[in-house]
KESEDO-752805 format. One record per residue: residue number from 0; residue in one letter; chain; x, z, y of N, C-alpha, C, CB in turn. Coordinates in pm, 1 decimal, always signed. Glycine has a CB too. Layout:
<pts>
dovex|voba|vomar|n_c1|n_c3|n_c2|ca_c1|ca_c3|ca_c2|c_c1|c_c3|c_c2|cb_c1|cb_c3|cb_c2
NUM|A|A|X|Z|Y|X|Z|Y|X|Z|Y|X|Z|Y
...
</pts>
This chain:
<pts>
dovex|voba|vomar|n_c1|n_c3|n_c2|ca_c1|ca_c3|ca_c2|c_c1|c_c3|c_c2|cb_c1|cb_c3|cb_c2
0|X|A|+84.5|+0.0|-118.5|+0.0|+0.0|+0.0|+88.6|+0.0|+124.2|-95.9|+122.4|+0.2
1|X|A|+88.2|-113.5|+217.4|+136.2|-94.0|+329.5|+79.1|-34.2|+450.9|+168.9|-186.5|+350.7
2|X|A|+150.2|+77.7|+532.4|+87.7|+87.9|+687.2|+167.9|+25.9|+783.7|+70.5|+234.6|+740.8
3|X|A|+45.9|-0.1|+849.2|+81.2|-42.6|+1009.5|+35.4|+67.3|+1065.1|+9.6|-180.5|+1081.8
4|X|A|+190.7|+14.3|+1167.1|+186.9|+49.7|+1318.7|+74.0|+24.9|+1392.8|+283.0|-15.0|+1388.6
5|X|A|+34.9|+165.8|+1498.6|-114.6|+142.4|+1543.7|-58.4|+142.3|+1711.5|-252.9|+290.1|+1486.3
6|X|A|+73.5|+159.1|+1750.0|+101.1|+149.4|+1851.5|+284.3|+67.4|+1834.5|+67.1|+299.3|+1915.7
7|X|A|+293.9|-51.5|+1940.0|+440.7|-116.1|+1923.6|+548.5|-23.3|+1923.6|+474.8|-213.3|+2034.2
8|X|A|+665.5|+1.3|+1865.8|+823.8|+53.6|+1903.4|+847.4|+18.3|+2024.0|+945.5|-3.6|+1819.8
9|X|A|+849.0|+176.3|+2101.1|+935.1|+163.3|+2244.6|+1129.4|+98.9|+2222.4|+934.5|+364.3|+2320.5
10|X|A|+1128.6|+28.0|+2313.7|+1267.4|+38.9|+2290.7|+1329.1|+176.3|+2376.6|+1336.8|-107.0|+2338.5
11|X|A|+1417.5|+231.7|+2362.3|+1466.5|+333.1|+2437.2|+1578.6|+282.7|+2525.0|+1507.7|+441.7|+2351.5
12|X|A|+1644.3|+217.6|+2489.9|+1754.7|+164.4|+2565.0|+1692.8|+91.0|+2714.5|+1836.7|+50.5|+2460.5
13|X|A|+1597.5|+48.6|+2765.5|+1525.3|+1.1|+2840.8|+1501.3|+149.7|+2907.9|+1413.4|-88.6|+2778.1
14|X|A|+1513.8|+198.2|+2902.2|+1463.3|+350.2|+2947.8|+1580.4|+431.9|+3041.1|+1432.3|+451.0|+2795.4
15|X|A|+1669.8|+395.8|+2958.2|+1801.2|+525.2|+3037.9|+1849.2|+449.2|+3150.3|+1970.1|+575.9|+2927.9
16|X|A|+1810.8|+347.6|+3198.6|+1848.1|+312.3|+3379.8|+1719.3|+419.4|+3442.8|+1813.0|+84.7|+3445.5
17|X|A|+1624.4|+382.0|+3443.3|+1507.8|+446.4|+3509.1|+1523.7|+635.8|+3500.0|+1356.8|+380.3|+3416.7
18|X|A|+1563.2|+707.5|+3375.7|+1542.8|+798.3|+3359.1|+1664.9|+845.7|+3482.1|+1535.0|+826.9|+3212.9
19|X|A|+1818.5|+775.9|+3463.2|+1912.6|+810.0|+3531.8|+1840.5|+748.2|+3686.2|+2060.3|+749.2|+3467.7
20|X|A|+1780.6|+638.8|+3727.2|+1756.4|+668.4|+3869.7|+1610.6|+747.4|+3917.7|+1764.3|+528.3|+3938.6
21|X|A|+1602.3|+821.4|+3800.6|+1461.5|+934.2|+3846.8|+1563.5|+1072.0|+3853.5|+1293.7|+956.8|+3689.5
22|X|A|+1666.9|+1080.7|+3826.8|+1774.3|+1190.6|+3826.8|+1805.3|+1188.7|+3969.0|+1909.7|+1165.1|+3728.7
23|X|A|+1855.2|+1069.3|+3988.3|+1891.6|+1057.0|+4136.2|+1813.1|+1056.9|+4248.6|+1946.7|+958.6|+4153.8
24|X|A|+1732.1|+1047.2|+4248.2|+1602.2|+1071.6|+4341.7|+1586.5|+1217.8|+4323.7|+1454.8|+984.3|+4296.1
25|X|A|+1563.0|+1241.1|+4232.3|+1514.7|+1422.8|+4246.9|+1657.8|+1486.3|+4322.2|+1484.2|+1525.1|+4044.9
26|X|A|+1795.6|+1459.6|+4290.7|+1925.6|+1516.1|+4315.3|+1881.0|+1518.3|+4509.5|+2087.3|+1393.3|+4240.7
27|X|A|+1897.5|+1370.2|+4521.5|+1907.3|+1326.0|+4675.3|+1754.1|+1432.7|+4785.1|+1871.7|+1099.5|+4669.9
28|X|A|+1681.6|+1425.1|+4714.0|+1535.5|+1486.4|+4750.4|+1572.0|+1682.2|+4723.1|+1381.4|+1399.9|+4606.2
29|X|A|+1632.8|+1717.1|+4674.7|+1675.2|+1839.1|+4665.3|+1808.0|+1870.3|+4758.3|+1695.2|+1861.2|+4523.0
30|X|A|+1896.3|+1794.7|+4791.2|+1975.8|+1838.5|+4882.8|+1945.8|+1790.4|+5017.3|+2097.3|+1811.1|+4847.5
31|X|A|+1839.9|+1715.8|+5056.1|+1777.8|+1654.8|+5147.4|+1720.0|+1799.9|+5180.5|+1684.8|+1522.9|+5108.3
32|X|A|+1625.2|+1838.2|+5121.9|+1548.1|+1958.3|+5146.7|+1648.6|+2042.7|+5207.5|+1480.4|+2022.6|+5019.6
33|X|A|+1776.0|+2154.3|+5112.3|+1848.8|+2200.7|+5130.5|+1901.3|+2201.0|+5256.3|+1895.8|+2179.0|+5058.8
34|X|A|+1962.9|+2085.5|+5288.9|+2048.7|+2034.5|+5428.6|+1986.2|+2100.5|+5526.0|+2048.6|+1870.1|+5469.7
35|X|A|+1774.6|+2063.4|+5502.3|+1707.3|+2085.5|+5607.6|+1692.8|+2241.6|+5628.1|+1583.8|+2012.8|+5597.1
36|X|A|+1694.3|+2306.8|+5532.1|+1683.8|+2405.9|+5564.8|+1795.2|+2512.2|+5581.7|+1607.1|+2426.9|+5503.3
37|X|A|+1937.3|+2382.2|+5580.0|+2022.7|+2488.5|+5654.6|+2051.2|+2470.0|+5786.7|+2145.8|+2505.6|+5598.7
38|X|A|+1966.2|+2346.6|+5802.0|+1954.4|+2307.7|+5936.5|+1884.7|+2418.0|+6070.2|+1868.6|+2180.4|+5917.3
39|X|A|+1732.0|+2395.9|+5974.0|+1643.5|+2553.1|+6052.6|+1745.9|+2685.9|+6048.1|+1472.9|+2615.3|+5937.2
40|X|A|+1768.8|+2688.5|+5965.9|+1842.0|+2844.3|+5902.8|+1932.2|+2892.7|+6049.3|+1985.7|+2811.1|+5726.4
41|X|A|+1994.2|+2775.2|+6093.4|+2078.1|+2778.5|+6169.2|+2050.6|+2792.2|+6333.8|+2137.7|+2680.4|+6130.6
42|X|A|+1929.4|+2736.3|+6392.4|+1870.1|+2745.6|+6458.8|+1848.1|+2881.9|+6534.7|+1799.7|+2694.8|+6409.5
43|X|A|+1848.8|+2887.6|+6686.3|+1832.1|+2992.7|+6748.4|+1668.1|+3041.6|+6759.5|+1900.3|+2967.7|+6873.3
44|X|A|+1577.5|+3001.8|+6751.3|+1456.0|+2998.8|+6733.9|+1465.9|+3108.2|+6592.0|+1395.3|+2836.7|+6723.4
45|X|A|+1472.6|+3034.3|+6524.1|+1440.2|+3067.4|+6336.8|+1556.2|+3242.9|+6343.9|+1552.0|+2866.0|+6170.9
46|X|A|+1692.2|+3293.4|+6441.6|+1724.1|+3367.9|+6411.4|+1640.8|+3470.5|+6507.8|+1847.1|+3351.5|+6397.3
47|X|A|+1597.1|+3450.1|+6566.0|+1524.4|+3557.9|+6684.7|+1401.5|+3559.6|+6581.4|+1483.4|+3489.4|+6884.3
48|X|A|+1364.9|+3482.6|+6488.2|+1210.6|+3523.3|+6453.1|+1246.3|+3633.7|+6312.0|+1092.7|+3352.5|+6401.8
49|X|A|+1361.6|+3596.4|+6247.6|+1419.4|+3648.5|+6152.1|+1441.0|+3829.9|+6208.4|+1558.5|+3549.0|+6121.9
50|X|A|+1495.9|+3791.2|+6358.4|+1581.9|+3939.5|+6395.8|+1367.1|+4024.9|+6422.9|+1751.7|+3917.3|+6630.8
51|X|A|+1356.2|+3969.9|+6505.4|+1197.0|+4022.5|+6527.5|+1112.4|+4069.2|+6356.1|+1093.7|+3857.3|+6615.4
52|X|A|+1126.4|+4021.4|+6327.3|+1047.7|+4079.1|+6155.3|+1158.7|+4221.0|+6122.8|+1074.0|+3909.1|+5972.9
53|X|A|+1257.4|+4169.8|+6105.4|+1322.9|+4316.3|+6054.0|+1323.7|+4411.4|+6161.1|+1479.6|+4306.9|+6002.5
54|X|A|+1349.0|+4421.1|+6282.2|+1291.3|+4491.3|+6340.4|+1121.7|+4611.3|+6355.1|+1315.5|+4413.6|+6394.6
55|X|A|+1053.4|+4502.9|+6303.4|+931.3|+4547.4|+6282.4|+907.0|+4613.8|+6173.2|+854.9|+4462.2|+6288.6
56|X|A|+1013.2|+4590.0|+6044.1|+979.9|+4645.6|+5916.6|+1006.0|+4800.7|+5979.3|+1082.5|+4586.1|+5771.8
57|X|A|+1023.2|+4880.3|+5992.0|+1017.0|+5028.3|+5989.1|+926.2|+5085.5|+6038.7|+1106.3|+5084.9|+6036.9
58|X|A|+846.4|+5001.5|+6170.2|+710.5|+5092.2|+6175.6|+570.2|+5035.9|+6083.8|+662.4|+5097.0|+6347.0
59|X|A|+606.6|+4929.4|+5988.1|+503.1|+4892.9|+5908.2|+549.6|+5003.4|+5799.8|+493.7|+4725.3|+5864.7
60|X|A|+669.4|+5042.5|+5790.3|+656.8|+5175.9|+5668.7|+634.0|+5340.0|+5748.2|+840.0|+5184.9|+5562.1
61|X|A|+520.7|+5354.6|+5653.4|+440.9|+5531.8|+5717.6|+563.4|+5604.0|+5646.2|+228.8|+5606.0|+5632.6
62|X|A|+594.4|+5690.7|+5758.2|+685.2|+5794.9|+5727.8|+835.3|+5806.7|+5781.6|+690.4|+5792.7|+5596.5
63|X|A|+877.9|+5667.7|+5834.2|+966.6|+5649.6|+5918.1|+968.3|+5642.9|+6053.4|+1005.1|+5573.7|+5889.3
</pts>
């Protein structure tokens, strides 16, 4: 008794360009992000809002 195939053989080799430039997109899109946010990080705005919150943490805790 023979079976058939109910779906064709992927080739795989057709595959590892795409998989390697879906690597590279996520890489570039993650240090893209990064960059940006050492960009803000750096910013005089973003450190006065940073210094203002910790400041504030001690009278949001009762007892200090």
């Amino acid at each position: 008794m023979k079976l058939f195939r109910t779906r064709p053989l992927r080739r795989r080799g057709a595959e590892r360009g795409m998989t390697t430039a879906e690597y590279t997109v996520g890489t570039l899109g993650a240090c893209t992000v990064g960059g940006v946010l050492v960009k803000v990080g750096q910013s005089e705005w973003f450190g006065e809002l940073v210094q203002g919150l910790i400041e504030k943490i001690p009278g949001l805790i009762p007892g200090l």
